[in-house]
C-alpha positions, 0 to 999 in steps of 0.5 A: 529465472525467477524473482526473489522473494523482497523483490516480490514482497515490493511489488505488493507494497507497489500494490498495496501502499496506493490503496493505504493512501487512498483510504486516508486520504478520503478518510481525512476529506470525510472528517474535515466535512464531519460534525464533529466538534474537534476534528484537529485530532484525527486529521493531525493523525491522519496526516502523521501517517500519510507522511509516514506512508509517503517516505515508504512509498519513495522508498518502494518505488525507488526500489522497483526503479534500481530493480527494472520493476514495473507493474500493471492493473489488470482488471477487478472482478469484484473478487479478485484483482489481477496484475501483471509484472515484469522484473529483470525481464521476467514476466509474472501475474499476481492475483490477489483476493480483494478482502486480503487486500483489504485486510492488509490496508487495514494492518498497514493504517494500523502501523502507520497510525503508531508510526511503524512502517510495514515495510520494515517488519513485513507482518503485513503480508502475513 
């Protein structure tokens, strides 16, 4: 048995949308510390994109819910990070290469702060 392919593509949004949200939010304390002298801009979009980012969130995990999906970190070496899966009663491990991923937080920030959804286009993981 294996798992198919959405199945596998939610399990890296699982992966990924928690480091997206991570980001921005630590994004937004440093800006609301900063000096700049107009900060309402940045923080405004900010939370425009953790609103969007929160509705895809509830959506993959609710996803991994219907599916019996459940995932674990494993360990970050510094260059990869492992995990491990299970899916309908099949257990896997992904490993994935630190700068991918965070290249793809990066794409995600980018589609959310033009109000897209990753999830809906999948160019992410591409």
């Amino acid at each position: 048995m294996h798992i198919k392919e959405e199945e596998h593509i939610m399990i890296h949004y699982f992966i990924l949308l928690p480091l997206v949200k991570k980001v921005l939010e630590k994004d937004a304390l440093l800006i609301a510390k900063s000096t700049f002298k107009i900060k309402d801009p940045y923080l405004d979009l900010i939370q425009d994109a953790l609103l969007h980012l929160h509705k895809d969130m509830r959506h993959v995990k609710q996803f991994m819910h219907e599916n019996r999906i459940q995932v674990h970190f494993q360990e970050n070496d510094g260059m990869f990070s492992r995990y491990s899966y299970v899916c309908r009663g099949y257990e896997g491990k992904s490993s994935y290469l630190n700068a991918n991923l965070k290249r793809q937080t990066r794409d995600c920030m980018n589609a959310y702060f033009l109000k897209n959804s990753p999830l809906e286009s999948d160019s992410i993981l591409h």
